[in-house]
C-alpha positions, -999 to +999 in steps of 0.1 A: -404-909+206-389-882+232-405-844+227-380-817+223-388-790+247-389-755+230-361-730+236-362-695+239-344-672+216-322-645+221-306-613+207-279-637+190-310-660+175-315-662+137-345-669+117-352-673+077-378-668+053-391-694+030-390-670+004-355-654+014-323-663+003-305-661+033-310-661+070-313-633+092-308-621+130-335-613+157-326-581+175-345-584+210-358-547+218-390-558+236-375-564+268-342-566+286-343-579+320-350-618+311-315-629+299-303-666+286-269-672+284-264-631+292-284-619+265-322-609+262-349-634+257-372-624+228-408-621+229-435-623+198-433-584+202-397-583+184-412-589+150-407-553+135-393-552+103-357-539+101-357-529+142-364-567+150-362-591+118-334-584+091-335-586+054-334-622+041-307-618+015-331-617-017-369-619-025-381-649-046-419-641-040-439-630-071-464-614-040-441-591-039-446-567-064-408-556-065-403-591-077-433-595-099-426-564-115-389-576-123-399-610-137-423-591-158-396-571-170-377-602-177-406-619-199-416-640-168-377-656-158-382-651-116-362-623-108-353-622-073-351-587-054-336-573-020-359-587+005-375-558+028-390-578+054-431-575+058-441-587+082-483-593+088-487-591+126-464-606+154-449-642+163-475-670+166-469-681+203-468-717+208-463-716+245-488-680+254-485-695+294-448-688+291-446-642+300-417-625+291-427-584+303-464-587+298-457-606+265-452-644+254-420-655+249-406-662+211-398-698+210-377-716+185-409-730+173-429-698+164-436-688+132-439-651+116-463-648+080-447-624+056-472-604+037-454-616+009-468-651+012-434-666+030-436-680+064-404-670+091-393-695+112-361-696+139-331-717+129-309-708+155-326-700+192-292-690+207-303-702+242-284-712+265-294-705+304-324-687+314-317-658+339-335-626+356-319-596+370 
Protein backbone atom coordinates (compact mmCIF):
# COMPACT_ATOMS: atom_id res chain seq x y z
CA UNK A 1 0.00 0.00 0.00
CA UNK A 2 1.58 3.51 -1.28
CA UNK A 3 1.92 6.26 1.79
CA UNK A 4 0.41 9.57 0.97
CA UNK A 5 2.91 12.25 1.80
CA UNK A 6 1.45 15.02 4.00
CA UNK A 7 0.75 18.47 2.47
CA UNK A 8 1.00 21.68 3.80
CA UNK A 9 -1.83 24.06 4.24
CA UNK A 10 -2.42 27.38 3.32
CA UNK A 11 -4.43 30.60 3.88
CA UNK A 12 -7.15 29.04 1.46
CA UNK A 13 -7.08 25.55 3.58
CA UNK A 14 -10.21 24.51 5.53
CA UNK A 15 -10.69 22.43 8.52
CA UNK A 16 -13.89 21.06 10.55
CA UNK A 17 -14.88 20.13 13.83
CA UNK A 18 -16.40 16.83 14.82
CA UNK A 19 -18.72 18.60 16.75
CA UNK A 20 -19.39 21.54 14.13
CA UNK A 21 -21.83 21.66 11.70
CA UNK A 22 -20.01 23.01 9.00
CA UNK A 23 -16.42 23.58 7.94
CA UNK A 24 -14.36 26.38 8.36
CA UNK A 25 -11.19 28.40 6.87
CA UNK A 26 -7.56 28.61 8.27
CA UNK A 27 -6.40 32.19 8.14
CA UNK A 28 -2.44 31.95 8.14
CA UNK A 29 -1.10 34.93 10.39
CA UNK A 30 1.94 33.12 11.81
CA UNK A 31 4.12 33.73 8.95
CA UNK A 32 4.28 35.11 5.55
CA UNK A 33 7.30 34.45 3.64
CA UNK A 34 6.89 30.46 3.02
CA UNK A 35 4.24 30.52 0.23
CA UNK A 36 2.52 27.31 -1.72
CA UNK A 37 0.79 28.04 -4.70
CA UNK A 38 1.29 32.03 -3.77
CA UNK A 39 -0.22 31.96 -0.53
CA UNK A 40 1.21 31.44 3.07
CA UNK A 41 2.03 28.05 4.52
CA UNK A 42 0.41 27.63 7.99
CA UNK A 43 2.18 26.64 11.00
CA UNK A 44 0.66 24.84 14.37
CA UNK A 45 0.83 28.59 15.64
CA UNK A 46 -2.35 29.69 13.48
CA UNK A 47 -4.71 27.90 15.85
CA UNK A 48 -6.32 31.11 17.55
CA UNK A 49 -9.79 31.08 17.80
CA UNK A 50 -11.58 33.55 15.43
CA UNK A 51 -7.96 35.25 14.18
CA UNK A 52 -6.91 31.66 12.86
CA UNK A 53 -9.81 28.90 13.04
CA UNK A 54 -13.45 30.12 12.15
CA UNK A 55 -16.77 29.19 13.66
CA UNK A 56 -17.98 25.72 12.68
CA UNK A 57 -21.50 26.57 11.72
CA UNK A 58 -23.27 25.21 15.00
CA UNK A 59 -22.31 23.47 18.32
CA UNK A 60 -23.61 19.98 18.98
CA UNK A 61 -21.34 19.46 22.15
CA UNK A 62 -23.20 19.05 25.54
CA UNK A 63 -19.35 20.28 26.94
CA UNK A 64 -20.23 23.25 25.93
CA UNK A 65 -22.33 24.72 28.35
CA UNK A 66 -24.09 27.12 25.75
CA UNK A 67 -25.34 23.85 24.43
CA UNK A 68 -25.99 21.98 27.64
CA UNK A 69 -27.74 24.79 28.89
CA UNK A 70 -30.07 24.92 25.77
CA UNK A 71 -30.86 21.19 25.78
CA UNK A 72 -31.65 21.60 29.38
CA UNK A 73 -34.02 24.20 28.52
CA UNK A 74 -35.46 21.96 25.99
CA UNK A 75 -36.18 18.99 28.53
CA UNK A 76 -32.93 17.23 27.21
CA UNK A 77 -33.74 17.33 22.98
CA UNK A 78 -29.77 18.36 21.88
CA UNK A 79 -29.99 21.82 20.98
CA UNK A 80 -27.23 22.86 18.89
CA UNK A 81 -25.72 26.53 19.39
CA UNK A 82 -23.32 28.96 17.34
CA UNK A 83 -20.05 27.37 17.56
CA UNK A 84 -17.25 29.86 19.15
CA UNK A 85 -14.32 27.98 18.46
CA UNK A 86 -12.12 26.88 21.77
CA UNK A 87 -9.45 25.78 21.10
CA UNK A 88 -7.07 23.83 24.03
CA UNK A 89 -3.48 24.61 22.96
CA UNK A 90 -2.02 24.57 19.32
CA UNK A 91 -1.91 22.01 16.23
CA UNK A 92 -0.48 18.56 17.06
CA UNK A 93 2.61 18.45 14.61
CA UNK A 94 3.01 15.27 12.90
CA UNK A 95 6.15 16.20 10.97
CA UNK A 96 8.00 18.78 14.07
CA UNK A 97 11.46 18.27 11.62
CA UNK A 98 9.50 20.16 9.00
CA UNK A 99 10.20 24.65 10.32
CA UNK A 100 8.13 27.09 9.03
CA UNK A 101 9.60 30.68 10.94
CA UNK A 102 10.82 28.92 14.12
CA UNK A 103 7.59 26.87 14.06
CA UNK A 104 6.42 23.40 12.61
CA UNK A 105 4.51 23.42 9.75
CA UNK A 106 0.48 22.64 9.86
CA UNK A 107 0.03 19.53 7.87
CA UNK A 108 -3.16 18.26 6.41
CA UNK A 109 -2.73 15.61 9.01
CA UNK A 110 -2.66 17.61 12.20
CA UNK A 111 -5.19 17.72 14.60
CA UNK A 112 -6.49 20.67 16.97
CA UNK A 113 -8.64 19.38 20.49
CA UNK A 114 -11.56 21.70 21.16
CA UNK A 115 -12.04 22.32 24.84
CA UNK A 116 -15.39 21.27 24.04
CA UNK A 117 -14.46 17.66 23.62
CA UNK A 118 -14.40 17.84 19.52
CA UNK A 119 -11.30 17.15 17.67
CA UNK A 120 -10.31 19.73 14.41
CA UNK A 121 -8.90 18.25 11.60
CA UNK A 122 -7.95 19.77 7.85
CA UNK A 123 -10.21 18.81 4.91
CA UNK A 124 -8.83 20.83 2.43
CA UNK A 125 -4.81 21.61 2.65
CA UNK A 126 -5.00 24.13 -0.39
CA UNK A 127 -1.45 23.27 -1.41
CA UNK A 128 -0.22 23.40 -4.31
CA UNK A 129 3.70 24.42 -4.80
CA UNK A 130 6.01 25.24 -2.03
CA UNK A 131 7.88 28.51 -2.43
CA UNK A 132 10.21 31.16 -0.45
CA UNK A 133 10.70 34.73 -1.09
Amino acid sequence: MEKKMSELVTMSGTCVCSMGTAPAPIKVTSQAKVLAGGKPCATIADSAPLSNVGPFGMCTSLANPQVAAATAAALGVLTPQPCVPAPAGSFIPTKPKIIIGGKPCLTNDCKLICSYAGQISIVNPAQVKATAQ
